[in-house]
DRENPA-3360 file (N, C-alpha, C; in nm, 2 decimals, always signed):
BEGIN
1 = XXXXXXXX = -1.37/+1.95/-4.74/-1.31/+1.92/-4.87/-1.25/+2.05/-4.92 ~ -1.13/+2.04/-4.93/-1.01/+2.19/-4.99/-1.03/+2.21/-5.05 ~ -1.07/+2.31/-5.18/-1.09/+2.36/-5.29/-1.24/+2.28/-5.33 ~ -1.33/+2.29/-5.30/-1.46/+2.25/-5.34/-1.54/+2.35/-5.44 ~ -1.63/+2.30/-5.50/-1.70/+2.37/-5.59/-1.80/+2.52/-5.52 ~ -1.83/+2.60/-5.60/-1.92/+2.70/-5.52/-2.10/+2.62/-5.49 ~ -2.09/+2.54/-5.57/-2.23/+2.45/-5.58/-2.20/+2.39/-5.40 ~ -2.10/+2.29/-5.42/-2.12/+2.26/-5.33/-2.09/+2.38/-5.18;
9 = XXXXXXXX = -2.01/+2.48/-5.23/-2.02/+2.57/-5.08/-2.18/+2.58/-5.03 ~ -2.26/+2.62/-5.13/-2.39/+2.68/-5.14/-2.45/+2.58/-5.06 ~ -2.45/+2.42/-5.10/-2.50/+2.29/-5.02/-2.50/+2.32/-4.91 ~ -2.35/+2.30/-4.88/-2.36/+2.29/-4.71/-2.38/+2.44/-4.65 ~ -2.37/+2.53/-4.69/-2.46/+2.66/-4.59/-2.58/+2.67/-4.62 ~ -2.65/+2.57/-4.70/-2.79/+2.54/-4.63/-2.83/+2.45/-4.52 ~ -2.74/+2.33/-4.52/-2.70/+2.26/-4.48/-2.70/+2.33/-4.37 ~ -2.59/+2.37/-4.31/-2.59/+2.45/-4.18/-2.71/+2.54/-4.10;
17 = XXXXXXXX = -2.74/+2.61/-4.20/-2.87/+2.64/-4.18/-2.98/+2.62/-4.08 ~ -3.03/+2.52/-4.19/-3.12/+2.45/-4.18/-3.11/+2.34/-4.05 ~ -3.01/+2.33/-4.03/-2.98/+2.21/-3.86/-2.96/+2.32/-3.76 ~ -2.92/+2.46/-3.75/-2.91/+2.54/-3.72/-3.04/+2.58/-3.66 ~ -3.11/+2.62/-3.73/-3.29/+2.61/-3.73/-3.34/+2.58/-3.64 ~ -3.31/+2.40/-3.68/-3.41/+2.26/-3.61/-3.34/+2.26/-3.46 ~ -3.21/+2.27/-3.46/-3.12/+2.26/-3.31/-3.17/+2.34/-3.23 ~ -3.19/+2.49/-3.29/-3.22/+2.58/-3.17/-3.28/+2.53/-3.05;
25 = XXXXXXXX = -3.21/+2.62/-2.92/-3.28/+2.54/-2.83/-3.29/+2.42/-2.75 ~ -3.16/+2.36/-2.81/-3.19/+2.23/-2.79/-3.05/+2.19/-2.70 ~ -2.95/+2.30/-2.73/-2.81/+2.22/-2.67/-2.72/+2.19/-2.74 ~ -2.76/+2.13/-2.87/-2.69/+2.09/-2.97/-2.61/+2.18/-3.04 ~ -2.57/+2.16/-3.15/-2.48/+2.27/-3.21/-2.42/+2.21/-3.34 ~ -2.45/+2.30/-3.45/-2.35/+2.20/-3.58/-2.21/+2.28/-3.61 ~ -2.14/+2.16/-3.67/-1.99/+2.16/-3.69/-1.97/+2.16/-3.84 ~ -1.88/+2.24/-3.88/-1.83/+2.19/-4.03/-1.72/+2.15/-4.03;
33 = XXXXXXXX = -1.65/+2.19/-4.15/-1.57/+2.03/-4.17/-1.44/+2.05/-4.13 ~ -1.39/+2.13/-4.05/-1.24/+2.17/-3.95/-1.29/+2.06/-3.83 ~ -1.40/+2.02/-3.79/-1.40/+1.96/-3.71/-1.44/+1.79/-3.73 ~ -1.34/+1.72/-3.64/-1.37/+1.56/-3.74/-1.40/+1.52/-3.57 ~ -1.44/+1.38/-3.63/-1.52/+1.30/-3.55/-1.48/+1.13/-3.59 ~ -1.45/+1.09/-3.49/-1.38/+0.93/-3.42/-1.45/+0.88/-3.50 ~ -1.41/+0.76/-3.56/-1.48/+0.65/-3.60/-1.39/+0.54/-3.51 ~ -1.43/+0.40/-3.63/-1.35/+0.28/-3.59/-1.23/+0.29/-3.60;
41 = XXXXXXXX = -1.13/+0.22/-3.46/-1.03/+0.18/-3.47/-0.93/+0.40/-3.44 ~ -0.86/+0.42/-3.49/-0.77/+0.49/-3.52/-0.79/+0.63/-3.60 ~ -0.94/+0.56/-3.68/-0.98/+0.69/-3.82/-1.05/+0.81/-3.77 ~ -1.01/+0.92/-3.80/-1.08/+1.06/-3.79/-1.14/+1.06/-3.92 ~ -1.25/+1.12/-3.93/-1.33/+1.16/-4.03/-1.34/+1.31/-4.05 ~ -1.36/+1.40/-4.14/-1.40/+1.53/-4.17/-1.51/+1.55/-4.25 ~ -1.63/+1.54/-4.17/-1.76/+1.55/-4.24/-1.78/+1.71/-4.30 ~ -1.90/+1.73/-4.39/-1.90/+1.87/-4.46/-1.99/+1.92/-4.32;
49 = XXXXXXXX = -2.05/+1.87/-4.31/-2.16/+1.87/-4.12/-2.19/+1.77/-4.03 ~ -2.18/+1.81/-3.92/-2.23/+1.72/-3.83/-2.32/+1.78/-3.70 ~ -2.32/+1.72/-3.61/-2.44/+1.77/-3.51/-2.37/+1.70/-3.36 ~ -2.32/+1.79/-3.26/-2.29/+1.74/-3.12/-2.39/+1.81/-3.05 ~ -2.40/+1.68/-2.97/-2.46/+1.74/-2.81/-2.38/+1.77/-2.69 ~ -2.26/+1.71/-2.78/-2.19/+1.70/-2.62/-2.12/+1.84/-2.59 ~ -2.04/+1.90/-2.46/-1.96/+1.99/-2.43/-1.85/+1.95/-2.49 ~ -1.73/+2.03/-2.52/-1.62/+2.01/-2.53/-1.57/+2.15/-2.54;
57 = XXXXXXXX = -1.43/+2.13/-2.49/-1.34/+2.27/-2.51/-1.34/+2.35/-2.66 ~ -1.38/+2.46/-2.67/-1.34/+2.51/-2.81/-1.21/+2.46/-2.88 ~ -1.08/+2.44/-2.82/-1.03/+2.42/-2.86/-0.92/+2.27/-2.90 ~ -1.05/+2.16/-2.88/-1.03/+2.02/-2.90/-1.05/+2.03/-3.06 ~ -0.96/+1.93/-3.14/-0.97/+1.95/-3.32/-1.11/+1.78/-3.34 ~ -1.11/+1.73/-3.24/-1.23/+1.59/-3.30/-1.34/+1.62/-3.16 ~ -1.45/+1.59/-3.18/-1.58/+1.56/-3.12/-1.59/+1.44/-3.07 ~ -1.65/+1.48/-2.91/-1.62/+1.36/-2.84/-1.77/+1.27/-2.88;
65 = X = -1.76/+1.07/-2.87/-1.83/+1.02/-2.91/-1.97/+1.05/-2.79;
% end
């Protein structure tokens, strides 16, 4: 979200955090919101966080399903 409130900056770098934390170790890795993620049909989404397990090239812009 472009121009977002500082409330919400504060959210999601807990947000990050905190999955950061729990992931350790695990393979996984969280994303913010430059990186989108496939839905149905044709739609990219841009979540504020998300969580892959999968590999992908640094320089892919969506997460593979």
């Amino acid at each position: 979200m472009t121009g977002g409130t500082l409330d919400h900056s504060q959210i999601a770098q807990n947000i990050y955090l905190g999955l950061g934390t729990r992931l350790r170790g695990t393979g996984c890795r969280t994303l913010g919101p430059d990186a989108g993620i496939a839905t149905i049909g044709d739609a990219v989404r841009y979540p504020d966080a998300l969580v892959t397990c999968t590999k992908a090239p640094g320089t892919d812009r969506v997460t593979p399903g």
